[in-house]
N, CA and C atoms as a LAMMPS dump frame, in Angstrom:
ITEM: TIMESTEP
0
ITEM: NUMBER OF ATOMS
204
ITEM: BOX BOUNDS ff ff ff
-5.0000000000000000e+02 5.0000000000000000e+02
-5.0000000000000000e+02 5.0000000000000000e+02
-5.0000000000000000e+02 5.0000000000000000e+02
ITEM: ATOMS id mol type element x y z
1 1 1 N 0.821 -1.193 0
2 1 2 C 0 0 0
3 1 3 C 0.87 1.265 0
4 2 1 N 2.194 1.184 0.849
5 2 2 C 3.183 2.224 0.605
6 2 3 C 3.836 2.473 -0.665
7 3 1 N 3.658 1.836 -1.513
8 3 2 C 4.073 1.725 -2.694
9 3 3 C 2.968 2.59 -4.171
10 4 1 N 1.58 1.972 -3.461
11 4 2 C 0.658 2.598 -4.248
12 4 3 C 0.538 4.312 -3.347
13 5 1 N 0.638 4.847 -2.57
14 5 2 C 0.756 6.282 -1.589
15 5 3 C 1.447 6.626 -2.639
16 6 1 N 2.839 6.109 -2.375
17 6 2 C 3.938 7.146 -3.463
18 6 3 C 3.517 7.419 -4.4
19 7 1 N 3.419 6.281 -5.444
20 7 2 C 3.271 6.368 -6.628
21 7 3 C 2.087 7.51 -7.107
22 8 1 N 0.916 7.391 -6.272
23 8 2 C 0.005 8.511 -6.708
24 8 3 C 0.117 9.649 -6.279
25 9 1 N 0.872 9.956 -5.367
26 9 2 C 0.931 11.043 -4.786
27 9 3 C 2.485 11.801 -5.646
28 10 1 N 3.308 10.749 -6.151
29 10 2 C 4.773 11.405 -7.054
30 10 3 C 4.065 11.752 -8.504
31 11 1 N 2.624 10.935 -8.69
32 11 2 C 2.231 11.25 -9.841
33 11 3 C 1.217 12.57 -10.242
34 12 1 N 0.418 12.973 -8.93
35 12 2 C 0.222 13.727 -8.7
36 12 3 C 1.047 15.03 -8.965
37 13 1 N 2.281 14.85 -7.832
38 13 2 C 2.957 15.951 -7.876
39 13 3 C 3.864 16.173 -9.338
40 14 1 N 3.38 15.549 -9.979
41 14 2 C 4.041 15.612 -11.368
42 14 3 C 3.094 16.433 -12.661
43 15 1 N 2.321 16.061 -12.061
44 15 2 C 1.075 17.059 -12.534
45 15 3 C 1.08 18.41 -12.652
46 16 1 N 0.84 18.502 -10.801
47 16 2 C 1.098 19.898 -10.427
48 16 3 C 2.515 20.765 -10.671
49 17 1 N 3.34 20.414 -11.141
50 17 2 C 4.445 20.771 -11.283
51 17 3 C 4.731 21.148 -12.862
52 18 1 N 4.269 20.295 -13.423
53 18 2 C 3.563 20.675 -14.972
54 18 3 C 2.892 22.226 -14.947
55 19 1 N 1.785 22.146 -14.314
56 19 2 C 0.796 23.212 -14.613
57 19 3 C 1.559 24.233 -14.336
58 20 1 N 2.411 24.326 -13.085
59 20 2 C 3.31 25.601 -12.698
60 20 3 C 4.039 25.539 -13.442
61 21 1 N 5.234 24.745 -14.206
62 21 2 C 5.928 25.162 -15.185
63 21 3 C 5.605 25.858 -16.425
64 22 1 N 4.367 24.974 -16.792
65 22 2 C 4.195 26.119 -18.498
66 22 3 C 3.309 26.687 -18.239
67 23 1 N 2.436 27.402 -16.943
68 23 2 C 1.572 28.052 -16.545
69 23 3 C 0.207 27.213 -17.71
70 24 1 N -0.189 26.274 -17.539
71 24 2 C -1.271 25.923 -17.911
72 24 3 C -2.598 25.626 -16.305
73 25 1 N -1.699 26.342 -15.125
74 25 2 C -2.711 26.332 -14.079
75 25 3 C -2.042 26.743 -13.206
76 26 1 N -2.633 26.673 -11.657
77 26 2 C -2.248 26.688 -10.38
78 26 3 C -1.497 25.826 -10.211
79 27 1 N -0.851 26.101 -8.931
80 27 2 C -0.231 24.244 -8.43
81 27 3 C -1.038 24.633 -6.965
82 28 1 N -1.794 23.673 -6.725
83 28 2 C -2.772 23.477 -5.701
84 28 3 C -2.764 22.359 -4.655
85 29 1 N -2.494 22.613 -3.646
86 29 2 C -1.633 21.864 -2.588
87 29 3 C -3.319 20.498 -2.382
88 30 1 N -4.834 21.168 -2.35
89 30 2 C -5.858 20.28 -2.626
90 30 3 C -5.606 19.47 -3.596
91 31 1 N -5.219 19.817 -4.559
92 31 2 C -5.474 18.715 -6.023
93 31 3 C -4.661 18.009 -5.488
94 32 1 N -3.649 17.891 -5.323
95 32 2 C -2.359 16.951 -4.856
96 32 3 C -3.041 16.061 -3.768
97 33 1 N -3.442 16.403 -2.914
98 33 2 C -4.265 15.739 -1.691
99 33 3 C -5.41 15.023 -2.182
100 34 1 N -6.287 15.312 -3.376
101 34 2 C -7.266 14.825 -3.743
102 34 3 C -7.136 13.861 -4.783
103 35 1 N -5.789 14.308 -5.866
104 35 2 C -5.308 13.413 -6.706
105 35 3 C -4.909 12.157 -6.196
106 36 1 N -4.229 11.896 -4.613
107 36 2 C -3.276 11.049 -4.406
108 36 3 C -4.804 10.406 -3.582
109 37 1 N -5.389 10.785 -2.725
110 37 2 C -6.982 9.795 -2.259
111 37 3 C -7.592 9.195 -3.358
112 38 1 N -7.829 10.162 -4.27
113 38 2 C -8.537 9.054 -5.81
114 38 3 C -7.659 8.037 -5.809
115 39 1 N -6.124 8.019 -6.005
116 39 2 C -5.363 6.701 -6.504
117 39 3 C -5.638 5.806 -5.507
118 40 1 N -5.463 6.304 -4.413
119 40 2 C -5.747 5.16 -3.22
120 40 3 C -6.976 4.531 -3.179
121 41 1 N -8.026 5.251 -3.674
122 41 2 C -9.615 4.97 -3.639
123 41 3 C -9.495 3.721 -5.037
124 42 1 N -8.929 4.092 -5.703
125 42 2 C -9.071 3.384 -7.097
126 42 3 C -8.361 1.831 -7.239
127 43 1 N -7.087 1.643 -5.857
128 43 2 C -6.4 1.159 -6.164
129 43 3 C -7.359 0.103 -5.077
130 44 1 N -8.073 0.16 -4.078
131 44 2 C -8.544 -0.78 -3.413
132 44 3 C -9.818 -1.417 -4.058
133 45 1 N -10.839 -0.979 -5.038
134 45 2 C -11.251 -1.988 -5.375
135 45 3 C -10.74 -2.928 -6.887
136 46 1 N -10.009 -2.032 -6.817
137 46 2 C -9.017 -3.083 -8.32
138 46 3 C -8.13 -4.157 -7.706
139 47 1 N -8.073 -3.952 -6.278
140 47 2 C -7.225 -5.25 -5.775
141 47 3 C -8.28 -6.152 -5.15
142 48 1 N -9.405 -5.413 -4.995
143 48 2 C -10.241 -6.139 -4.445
144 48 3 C -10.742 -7.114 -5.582
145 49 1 N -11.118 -7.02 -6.587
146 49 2 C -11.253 -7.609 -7.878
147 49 3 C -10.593 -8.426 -8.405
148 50 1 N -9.233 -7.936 -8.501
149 50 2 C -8.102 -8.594 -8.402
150 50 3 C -8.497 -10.099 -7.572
151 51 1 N -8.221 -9.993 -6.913
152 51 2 C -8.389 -11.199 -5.313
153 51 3 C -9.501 -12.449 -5.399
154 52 1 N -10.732 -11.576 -6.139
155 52 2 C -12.059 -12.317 -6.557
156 52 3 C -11.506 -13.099 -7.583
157 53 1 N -11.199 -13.003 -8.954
158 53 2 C -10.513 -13.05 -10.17
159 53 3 C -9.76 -14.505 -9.667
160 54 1 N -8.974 -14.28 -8.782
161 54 2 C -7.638 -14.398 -8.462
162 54 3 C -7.917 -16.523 -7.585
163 55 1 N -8.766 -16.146 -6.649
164 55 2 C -8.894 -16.891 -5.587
165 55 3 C -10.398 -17.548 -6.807
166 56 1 N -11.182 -17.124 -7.466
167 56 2 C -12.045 -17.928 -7.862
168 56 3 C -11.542 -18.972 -9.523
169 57 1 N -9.872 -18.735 -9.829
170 57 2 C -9.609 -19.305 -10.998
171 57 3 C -9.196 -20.16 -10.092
172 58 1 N -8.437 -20.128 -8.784
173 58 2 C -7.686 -20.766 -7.869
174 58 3 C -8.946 -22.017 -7.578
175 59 1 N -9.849 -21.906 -7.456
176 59 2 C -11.019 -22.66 -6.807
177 59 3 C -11.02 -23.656 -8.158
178 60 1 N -11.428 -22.947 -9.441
179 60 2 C -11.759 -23.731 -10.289
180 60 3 C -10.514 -24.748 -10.846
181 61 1 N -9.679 -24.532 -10.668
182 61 2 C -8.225 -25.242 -11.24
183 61 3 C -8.623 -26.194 -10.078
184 62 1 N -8.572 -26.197 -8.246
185 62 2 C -8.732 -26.817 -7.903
186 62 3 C -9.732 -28.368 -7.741
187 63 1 N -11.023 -27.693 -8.145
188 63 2 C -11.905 -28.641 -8.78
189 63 3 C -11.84 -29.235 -9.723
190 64 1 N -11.097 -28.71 -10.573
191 64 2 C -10.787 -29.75 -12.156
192 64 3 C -10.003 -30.476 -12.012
193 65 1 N -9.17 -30.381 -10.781
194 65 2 C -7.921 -30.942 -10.49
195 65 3 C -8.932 -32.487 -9.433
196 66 1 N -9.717 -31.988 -9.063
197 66 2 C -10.428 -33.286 -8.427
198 66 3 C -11.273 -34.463 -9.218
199 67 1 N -12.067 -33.679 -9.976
200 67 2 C -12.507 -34.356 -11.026
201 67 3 C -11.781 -35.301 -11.761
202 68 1 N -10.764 -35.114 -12.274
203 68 2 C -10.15 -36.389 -13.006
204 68 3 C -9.694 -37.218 -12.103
């Protein structure tokens, strides 16, 4: 999870650092804070999915594996 923090929050600030360089915006200490909660928000049910995906191919390999 420390891994997904950084990453959205370095990606974030990569953003904002954009907009202040070629003045295509503010650099806004919120967006950064709000950019890096979306990634975190985004990243828990894609692992959650992930896991479903994950543990229900796991089930079915296991059953085919009984069957024969």
């Amino acid at each position: 999870m420390k891994a997904v923090i950084a990453a959205a929050c370095s990606l974030s600030l990569t953003y904002e650092m954009i907009q202040l360089l070629f003045g295509l915006g503010s650099f806004d200490v919120d967006d950064l804070i709000l950019n890096t909660l979306g990634g975190i928000l985004g990243y828990v049910p894609a692992k959650w999915i992930h896991r479903m995906i994950y543990y229900r191919e796991r089930r079915l390999r296991m059953f085919q594996s009984i069957k024969k």
